[in-house]
VORODO-525021 format. One record per atom (N, C-alpha, C, O, CB): residue in three letters; atom name; x, y, z. Coordinates in Angstrom, 1 decimal. Glycine has a CB too. Layout:
BEGIN
+------+------+--------+--------+--------+
! type ! atom !   east !  north !     up !
+------+------+--------+--------+--------+
!  ALA !   CA !      X !      Y !      Z !
...
+------+------+--------+--------+--------+
// end
This chain:
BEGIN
+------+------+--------+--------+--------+
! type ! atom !   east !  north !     up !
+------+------+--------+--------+--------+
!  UNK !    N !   31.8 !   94.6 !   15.5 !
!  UNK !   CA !   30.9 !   93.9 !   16.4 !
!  UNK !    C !   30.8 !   92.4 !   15.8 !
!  UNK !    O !   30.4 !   92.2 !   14.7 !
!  UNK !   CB !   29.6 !   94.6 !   16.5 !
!  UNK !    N !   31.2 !   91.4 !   16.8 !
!  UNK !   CA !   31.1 !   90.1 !   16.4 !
!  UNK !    C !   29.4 !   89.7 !   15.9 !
!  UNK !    O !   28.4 !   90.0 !   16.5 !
!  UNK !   CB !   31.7 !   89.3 !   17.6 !
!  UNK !    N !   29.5 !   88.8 !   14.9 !
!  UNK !   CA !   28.0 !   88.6 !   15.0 !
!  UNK !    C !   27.4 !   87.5 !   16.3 !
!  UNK !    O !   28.2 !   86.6 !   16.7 !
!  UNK !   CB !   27.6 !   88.0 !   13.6 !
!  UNK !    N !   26.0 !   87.6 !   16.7 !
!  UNK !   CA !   25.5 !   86.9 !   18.1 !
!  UNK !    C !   25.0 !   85.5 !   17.6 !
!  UNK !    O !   24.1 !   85.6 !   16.7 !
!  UNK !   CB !   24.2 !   87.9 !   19.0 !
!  UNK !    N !   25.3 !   84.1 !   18.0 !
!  UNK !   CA !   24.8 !   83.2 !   17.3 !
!  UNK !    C !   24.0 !   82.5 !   18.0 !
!  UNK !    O !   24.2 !   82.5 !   19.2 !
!  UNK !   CB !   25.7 !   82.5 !   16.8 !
!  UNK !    N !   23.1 !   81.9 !   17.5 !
!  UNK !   CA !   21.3 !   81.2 !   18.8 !
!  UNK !    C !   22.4 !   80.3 !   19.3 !
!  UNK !    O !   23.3 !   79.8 !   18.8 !
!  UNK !   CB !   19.3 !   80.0 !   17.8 !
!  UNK !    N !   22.0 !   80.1 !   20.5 !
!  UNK !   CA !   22.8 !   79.0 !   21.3 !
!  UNK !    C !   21.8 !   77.5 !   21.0 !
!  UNK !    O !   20.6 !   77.3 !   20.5 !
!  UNK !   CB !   22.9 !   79.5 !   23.2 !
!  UNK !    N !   22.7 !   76.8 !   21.3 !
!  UNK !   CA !   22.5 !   75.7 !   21.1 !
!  UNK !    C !   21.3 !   74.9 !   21.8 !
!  UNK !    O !   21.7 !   74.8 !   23.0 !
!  UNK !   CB !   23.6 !   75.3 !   21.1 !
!  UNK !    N !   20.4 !   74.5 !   21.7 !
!  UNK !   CA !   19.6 !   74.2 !   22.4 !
!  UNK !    C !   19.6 !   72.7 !   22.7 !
!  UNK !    O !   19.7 !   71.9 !   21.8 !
!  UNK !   CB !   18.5 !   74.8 !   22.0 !
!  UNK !    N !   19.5 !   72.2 !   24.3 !
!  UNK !   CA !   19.3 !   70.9 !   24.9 !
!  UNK !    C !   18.3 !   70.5 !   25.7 !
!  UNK !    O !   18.1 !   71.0 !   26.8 !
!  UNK !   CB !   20.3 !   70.7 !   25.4 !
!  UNK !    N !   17.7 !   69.5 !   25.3 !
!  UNK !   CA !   16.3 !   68.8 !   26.0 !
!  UNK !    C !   16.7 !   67.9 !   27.1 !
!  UNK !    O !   16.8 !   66.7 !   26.8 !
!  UNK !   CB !   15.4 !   67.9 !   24.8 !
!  UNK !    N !   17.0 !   68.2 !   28.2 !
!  UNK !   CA !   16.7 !   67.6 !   29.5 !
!  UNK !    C !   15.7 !   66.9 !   29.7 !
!  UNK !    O !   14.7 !   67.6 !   29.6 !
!  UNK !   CB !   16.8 !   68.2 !   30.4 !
!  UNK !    N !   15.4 !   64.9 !   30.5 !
!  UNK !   CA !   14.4 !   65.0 !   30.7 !
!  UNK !    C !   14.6 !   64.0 !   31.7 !
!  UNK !    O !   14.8 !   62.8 !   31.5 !
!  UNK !   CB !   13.5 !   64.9 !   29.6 !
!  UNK !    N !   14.6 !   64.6 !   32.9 !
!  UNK !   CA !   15.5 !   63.8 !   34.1 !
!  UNK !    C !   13.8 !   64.4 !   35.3 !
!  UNK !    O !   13.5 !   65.6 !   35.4 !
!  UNK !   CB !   17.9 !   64.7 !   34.6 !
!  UNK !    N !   13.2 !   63.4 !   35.7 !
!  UNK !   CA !   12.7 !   63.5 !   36.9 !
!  UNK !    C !   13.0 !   64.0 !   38.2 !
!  UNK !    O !   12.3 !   64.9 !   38.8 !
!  UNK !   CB !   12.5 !   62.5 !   37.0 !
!  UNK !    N !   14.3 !   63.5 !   38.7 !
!  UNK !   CA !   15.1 !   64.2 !   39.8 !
!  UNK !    C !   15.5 !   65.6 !   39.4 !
!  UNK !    O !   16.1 !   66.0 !   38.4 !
!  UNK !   CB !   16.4 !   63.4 !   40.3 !
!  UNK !    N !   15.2 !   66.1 !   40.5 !
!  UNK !   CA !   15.5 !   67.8 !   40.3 !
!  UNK !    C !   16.9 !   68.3 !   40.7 !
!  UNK !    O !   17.4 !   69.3 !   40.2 !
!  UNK !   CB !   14.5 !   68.7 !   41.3 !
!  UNK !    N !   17.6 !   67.3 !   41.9 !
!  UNK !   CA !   18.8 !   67.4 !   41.8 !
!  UNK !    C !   19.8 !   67.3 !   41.1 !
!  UNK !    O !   20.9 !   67.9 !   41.2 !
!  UNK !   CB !   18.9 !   67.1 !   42.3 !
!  UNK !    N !   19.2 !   66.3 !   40.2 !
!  UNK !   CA !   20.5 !   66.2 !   38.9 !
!  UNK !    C !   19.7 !   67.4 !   37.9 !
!  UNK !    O !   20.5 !   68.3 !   37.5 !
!  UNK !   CB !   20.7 !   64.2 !   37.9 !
!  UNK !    N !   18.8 !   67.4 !   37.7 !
!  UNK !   CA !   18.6 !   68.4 !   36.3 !
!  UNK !    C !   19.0 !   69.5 !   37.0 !
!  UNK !    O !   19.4 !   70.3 !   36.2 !
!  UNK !   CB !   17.0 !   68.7 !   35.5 !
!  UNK !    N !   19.0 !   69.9 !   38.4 !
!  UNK !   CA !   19.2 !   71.6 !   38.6 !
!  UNK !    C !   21.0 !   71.7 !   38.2 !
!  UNK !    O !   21.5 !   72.6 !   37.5 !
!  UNK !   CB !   18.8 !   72.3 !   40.8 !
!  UNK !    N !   21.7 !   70.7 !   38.6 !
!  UNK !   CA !   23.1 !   70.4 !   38.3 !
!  UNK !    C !   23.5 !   70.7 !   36.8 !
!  UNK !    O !   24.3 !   71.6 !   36.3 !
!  UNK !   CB !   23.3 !   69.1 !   38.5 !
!  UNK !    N !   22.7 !   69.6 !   36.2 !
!  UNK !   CA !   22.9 !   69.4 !   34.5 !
!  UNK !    C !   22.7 !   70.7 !   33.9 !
!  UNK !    O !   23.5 !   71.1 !   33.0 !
!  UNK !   CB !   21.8 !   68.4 !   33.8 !
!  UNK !    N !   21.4 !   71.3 !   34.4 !
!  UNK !   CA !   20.6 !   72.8 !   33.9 !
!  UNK !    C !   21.7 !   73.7 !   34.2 !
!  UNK !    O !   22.2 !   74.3 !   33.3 !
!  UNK !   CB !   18.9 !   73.3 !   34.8 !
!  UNK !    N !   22.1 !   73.8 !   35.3 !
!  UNK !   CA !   23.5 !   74.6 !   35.9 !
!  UNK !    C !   24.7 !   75.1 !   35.1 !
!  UNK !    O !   25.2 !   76.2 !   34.9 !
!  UNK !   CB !   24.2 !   73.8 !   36.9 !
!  UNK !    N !   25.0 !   73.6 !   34.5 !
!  UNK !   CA !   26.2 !   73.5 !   34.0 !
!  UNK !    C !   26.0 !   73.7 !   32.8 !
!  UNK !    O !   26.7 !   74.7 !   32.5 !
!  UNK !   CB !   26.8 !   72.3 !   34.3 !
!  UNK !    N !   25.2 !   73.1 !   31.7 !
!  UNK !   CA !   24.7 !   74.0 !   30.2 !
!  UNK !    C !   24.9 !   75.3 !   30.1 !
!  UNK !    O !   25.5 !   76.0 !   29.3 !
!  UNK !   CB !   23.3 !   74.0 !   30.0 !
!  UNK !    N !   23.7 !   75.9 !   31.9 !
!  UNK !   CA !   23.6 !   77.3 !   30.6 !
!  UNK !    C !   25.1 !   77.9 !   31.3 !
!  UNK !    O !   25.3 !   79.1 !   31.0 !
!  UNK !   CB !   21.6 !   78.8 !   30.7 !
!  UNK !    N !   25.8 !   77.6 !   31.8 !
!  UNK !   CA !   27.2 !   78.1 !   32.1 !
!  UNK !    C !   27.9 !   77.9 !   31.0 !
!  UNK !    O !   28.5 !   78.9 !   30.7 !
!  UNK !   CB !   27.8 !   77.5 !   33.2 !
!  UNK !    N !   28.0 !   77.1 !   30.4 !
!  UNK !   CA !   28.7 !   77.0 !   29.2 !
!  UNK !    C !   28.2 !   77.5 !   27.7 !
!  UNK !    O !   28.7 !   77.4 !   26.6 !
!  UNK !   CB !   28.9 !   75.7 !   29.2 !
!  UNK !    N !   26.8 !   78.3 !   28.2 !
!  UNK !   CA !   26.1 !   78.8 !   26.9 !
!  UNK !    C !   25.2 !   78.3 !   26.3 !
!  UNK !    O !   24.8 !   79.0 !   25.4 !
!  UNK !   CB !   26.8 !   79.0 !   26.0 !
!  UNK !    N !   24.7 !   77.1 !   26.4 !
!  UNK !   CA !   24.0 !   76.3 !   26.0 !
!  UNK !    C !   22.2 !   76.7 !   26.4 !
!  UNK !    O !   22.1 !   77.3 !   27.5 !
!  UNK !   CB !   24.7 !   75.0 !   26.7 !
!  UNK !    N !   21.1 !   76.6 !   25.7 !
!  UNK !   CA !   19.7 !   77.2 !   26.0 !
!  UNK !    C !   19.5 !   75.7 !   26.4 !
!  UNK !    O !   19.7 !   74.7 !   25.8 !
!  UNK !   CB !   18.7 !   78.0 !   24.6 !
!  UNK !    N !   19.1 !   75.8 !   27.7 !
!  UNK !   CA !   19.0 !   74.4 !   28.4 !
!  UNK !    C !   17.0 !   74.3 !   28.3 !
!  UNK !    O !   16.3 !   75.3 !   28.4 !
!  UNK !   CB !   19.9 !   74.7 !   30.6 !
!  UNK !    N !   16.6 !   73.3 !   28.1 !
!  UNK !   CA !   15.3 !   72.9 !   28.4 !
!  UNK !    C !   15.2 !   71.8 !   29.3 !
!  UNK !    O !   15.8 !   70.7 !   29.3 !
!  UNK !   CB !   14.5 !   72.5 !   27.3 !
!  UNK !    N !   14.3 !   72.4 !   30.4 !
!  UNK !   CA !   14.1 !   70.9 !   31.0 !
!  UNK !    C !   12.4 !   70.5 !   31.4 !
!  UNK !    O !   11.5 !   71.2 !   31.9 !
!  UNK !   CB !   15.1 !   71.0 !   32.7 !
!  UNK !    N !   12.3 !   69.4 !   31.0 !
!  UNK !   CA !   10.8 !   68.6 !   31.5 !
!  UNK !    C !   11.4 !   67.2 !   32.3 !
!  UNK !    O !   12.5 !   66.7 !   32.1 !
!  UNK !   CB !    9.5 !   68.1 !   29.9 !
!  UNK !    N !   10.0 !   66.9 !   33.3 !
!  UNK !   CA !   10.4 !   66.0 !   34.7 !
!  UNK !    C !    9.7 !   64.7 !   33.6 !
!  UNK !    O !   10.2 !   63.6 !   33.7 !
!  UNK !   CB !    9.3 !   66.4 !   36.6 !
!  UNK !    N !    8.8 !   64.9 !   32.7 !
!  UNK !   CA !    8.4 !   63.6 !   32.0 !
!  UNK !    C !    8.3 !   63.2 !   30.7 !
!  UNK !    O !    7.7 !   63.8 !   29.9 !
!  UNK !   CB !    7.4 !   63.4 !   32.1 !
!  UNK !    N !    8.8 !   62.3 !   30.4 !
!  UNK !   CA !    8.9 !   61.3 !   29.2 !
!  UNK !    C !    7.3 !   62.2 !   28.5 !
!  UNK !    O !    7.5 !   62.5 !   27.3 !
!  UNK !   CB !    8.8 !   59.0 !   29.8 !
!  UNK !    N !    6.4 !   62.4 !   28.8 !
!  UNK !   CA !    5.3 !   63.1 !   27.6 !
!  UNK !    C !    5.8 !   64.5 !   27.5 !
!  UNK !    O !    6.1 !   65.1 !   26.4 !
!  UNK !   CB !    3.5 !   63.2 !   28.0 !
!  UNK !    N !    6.0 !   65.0 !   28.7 !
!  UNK !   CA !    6.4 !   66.7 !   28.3 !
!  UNK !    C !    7.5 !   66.6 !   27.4 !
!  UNK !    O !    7.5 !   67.4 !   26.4 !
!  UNK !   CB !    7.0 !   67.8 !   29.6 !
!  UNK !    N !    8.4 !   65.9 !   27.6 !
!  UNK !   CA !    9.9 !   66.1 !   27.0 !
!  UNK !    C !    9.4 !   65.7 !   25.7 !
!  UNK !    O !    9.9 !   66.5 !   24.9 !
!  UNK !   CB !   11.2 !   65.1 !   27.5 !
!  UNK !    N !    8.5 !   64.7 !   24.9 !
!  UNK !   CA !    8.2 !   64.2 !   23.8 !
!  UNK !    C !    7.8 !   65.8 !   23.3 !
!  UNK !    O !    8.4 !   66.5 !   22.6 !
!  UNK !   CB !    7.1 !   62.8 !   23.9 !
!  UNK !    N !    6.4 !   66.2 !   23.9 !
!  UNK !   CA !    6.0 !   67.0 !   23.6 !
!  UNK !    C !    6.4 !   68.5 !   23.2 !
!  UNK !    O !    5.8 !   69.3 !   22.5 !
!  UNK !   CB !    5.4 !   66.8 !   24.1 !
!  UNK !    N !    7.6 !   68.6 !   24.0 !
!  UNK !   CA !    8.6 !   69.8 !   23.2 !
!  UNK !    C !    9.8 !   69.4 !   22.3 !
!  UNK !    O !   10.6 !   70.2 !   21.7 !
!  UNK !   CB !    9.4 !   70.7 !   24.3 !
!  UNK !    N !    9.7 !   68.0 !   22.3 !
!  UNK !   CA !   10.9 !   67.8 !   20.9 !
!  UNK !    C !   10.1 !   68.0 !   19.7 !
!  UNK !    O !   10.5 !   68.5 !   18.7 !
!  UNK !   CB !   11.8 !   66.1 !   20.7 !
!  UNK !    N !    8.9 !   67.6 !   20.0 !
!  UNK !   CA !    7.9 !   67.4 !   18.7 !
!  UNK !    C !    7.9 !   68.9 !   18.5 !
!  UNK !    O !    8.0 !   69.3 !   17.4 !
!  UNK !   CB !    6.3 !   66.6 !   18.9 !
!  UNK !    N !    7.7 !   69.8 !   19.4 !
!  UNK !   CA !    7.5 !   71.7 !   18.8 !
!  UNK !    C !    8.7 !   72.2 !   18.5 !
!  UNK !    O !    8.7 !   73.2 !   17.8 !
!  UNK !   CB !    6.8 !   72.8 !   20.0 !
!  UNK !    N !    9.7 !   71.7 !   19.0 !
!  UNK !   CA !   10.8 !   72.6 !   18.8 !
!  UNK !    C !   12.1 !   71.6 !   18.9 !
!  UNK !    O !   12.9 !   71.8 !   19.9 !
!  UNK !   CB !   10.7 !   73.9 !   20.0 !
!  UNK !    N !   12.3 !   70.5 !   17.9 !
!  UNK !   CA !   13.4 !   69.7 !   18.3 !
!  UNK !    C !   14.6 !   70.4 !   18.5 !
!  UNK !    O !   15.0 !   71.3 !   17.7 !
!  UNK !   CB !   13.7 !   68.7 !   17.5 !
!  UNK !    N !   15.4 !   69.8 !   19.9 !
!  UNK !   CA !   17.1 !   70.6 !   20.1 !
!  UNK !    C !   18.0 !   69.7 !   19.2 !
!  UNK !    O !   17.7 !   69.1 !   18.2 !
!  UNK !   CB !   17.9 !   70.6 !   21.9 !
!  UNK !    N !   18.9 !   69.9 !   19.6 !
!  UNK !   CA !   20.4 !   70.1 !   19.1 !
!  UNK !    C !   20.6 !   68.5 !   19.7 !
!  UNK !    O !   20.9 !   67.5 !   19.0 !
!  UNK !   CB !   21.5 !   71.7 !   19.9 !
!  UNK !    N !   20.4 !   68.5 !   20.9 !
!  UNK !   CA !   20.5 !   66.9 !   21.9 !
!  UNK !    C !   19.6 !   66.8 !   23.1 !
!  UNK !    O !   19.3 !   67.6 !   24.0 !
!  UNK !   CB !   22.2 !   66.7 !   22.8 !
!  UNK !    N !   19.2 !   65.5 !   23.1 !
!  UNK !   CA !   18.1 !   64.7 !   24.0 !
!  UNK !    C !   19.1 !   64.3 !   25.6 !
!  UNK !    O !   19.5 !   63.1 !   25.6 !
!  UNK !   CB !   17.4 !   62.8 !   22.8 !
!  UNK !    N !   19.4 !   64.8 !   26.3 !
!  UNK !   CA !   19.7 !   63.9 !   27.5 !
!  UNK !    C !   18.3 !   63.3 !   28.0 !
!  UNK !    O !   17.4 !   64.2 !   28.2 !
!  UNK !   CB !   20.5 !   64.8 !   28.8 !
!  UNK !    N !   18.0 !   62.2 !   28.1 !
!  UNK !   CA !   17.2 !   61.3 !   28.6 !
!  UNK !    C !   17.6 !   60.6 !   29.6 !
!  UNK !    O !   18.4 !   59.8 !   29.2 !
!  UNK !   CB !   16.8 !   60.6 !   27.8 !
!  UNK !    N !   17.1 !   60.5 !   31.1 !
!  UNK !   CA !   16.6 !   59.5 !   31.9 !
!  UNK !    C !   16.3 !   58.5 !   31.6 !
!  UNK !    O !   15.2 !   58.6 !   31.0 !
!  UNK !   CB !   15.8 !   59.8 !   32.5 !
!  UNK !    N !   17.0 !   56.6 !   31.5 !
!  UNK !   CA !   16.4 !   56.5 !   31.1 !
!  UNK !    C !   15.2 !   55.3 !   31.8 !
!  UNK !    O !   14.4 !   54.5 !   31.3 !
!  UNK !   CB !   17.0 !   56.5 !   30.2 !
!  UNK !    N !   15.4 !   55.9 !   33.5 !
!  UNK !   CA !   14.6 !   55.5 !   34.5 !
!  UNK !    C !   13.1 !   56.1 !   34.8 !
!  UNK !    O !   12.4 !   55.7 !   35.7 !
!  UNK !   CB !   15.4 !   55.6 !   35.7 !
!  UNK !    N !   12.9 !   57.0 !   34.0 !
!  UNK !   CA !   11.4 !   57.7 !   34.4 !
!  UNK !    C !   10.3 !   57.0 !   34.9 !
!  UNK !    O !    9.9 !   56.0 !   34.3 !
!  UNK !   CB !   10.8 !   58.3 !   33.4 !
!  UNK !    N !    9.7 !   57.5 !   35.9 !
!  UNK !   CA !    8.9 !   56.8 !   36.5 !
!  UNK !    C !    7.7 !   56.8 !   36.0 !
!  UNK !    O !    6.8 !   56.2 !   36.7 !
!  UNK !   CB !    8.8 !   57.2 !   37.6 !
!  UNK !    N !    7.2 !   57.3 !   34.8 !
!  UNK !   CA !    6.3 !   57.4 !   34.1 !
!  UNK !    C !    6.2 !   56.3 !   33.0 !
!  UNK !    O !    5.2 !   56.2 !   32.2 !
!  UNK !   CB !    6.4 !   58.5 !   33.6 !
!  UNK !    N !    7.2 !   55.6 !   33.1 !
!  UNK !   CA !    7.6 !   54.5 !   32.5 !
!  UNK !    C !    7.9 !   54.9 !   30.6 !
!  UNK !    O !    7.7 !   54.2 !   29.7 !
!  UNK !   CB !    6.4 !   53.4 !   32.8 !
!  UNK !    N !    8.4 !   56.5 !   30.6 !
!  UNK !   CA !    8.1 !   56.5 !   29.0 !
!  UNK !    C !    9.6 !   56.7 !   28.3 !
!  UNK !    O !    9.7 !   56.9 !   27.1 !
!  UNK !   CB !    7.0 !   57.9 !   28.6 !
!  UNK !    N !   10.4 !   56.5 !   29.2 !
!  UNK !   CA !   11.7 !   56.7 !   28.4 !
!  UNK !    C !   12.0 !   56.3 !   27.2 !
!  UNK !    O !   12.4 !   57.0 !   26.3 !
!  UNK !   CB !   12.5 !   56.4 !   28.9 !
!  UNK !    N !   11.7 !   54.6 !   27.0 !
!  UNK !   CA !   11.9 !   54.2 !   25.4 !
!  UNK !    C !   10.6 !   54.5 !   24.5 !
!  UNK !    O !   10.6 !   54.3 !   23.3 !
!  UNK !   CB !   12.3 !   52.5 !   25.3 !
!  UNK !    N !    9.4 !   55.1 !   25.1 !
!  UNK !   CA !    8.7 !   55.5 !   24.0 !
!  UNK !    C !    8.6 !   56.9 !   23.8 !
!  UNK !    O !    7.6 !   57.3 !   23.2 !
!  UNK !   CB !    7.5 !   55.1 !   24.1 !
!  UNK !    N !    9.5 !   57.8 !   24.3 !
!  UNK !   CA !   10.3 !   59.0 !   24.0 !
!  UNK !    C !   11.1 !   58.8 !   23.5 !
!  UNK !    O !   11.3 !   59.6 !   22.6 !
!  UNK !   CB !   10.6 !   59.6 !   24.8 !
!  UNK !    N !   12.1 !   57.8 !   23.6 !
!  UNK !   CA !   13.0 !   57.9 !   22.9 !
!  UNK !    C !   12.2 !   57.4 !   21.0 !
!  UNK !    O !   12.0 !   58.2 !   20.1 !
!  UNK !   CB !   14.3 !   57.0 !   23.7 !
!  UNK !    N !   12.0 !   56.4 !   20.9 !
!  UNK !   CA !   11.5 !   56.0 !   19.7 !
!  UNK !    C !   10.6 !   57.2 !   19.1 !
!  UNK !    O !   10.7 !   57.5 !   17.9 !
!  UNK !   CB !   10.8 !   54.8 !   19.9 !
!  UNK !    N !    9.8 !   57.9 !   19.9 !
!  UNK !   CA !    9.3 !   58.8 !   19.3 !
!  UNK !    C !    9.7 !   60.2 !   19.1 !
!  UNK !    O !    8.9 !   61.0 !   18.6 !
!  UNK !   CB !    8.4 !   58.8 !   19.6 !
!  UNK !    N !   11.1 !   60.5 !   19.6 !
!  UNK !   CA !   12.1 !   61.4 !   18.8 !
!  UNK !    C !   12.6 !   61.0 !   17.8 !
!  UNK !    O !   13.1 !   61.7 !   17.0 !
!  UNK !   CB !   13.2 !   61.8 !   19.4 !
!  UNK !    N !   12.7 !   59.3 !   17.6 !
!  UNK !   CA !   13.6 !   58.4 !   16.8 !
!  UNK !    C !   13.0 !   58.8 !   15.6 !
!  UNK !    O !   13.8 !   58.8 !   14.6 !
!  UNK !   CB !   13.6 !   56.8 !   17.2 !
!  UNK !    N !   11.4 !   59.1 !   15.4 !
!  UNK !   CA !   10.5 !   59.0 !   14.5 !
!  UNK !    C !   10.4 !   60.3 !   13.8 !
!  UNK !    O !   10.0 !   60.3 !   12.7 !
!  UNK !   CB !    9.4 !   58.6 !   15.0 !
!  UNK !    N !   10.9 !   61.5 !   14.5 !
!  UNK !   CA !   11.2 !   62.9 !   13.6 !
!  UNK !    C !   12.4 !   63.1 !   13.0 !
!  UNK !    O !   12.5 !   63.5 !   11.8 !
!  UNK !   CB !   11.2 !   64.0 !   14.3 !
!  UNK !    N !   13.5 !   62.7 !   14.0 !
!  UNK !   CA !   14.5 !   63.0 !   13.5 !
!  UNK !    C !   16.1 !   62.0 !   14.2 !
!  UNK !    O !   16.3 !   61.7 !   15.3 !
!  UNK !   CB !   14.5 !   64.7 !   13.7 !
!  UNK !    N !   17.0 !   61.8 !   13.1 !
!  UNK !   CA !   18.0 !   60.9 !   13.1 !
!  UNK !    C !   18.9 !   61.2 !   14.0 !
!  UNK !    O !   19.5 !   62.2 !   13.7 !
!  UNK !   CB !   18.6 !   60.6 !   12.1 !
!  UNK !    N !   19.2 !   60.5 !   15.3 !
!  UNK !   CA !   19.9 !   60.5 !   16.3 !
!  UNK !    C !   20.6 !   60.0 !   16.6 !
!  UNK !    O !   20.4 !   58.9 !   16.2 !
!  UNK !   CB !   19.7 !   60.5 !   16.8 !
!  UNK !    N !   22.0 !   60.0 !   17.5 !
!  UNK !   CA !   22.8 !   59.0 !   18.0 !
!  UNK !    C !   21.9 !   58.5 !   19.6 !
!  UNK !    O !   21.1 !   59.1 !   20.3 !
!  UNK !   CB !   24.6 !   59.7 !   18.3 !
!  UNK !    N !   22.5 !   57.5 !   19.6 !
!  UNK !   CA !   21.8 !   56.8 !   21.4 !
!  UNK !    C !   23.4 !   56.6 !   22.5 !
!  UNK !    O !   24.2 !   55.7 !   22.3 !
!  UNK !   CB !   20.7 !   54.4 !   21.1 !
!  UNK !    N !   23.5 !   57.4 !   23.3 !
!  UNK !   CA !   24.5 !   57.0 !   23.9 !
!  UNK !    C !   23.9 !   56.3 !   25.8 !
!  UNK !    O !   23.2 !   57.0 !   26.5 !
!  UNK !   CB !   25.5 !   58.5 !   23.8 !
!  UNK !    N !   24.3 !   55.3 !   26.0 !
!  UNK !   CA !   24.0 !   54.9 !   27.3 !
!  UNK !    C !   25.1 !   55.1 !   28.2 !
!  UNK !    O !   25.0 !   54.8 !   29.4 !
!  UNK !   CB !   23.5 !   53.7 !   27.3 !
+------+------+--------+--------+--------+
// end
């Protein structure tokens, strides 16, 4: 019996539901433990409890918090920024 390994976990934080149901779709199809929040505080607020593996960030949120989500993942832990 092979051993079972935690999947990889990814923080979605896309407002539109049509792209996260897509994005969310396509992860856990490929195995991936998909998370998703619609806002720049929720999304902060579960990297801070449980940081993943990778941040996809929106970085249009209407909440206006994308770059102070991003900086304040920036502030736990060392990341790449891809636009």
């Amino acid at each position: 019996m092979e051993p079972r390994h935690k999947p990889i976990r990814i923080l979605l934080i896309e407002d539109e539901s049509a792209i996260a149901d897509t994005v969310v779709y396509s992860l856990d199809s490929e195995g991936f433990e998909s998370i998703w929040h619609t806002t720049g505080e929720e999304g902060l607020a579960a990297f801070k409890e449980l940081p993943p593996a990778l941040v996809i960030l929106d970085i249009g949120l209407p909440d206006a918090m994308a770059w102070i989500c991003f900086t304040g993942c920036a502030r736990f832990h060392w990341f790449q920024l891809f636009f």
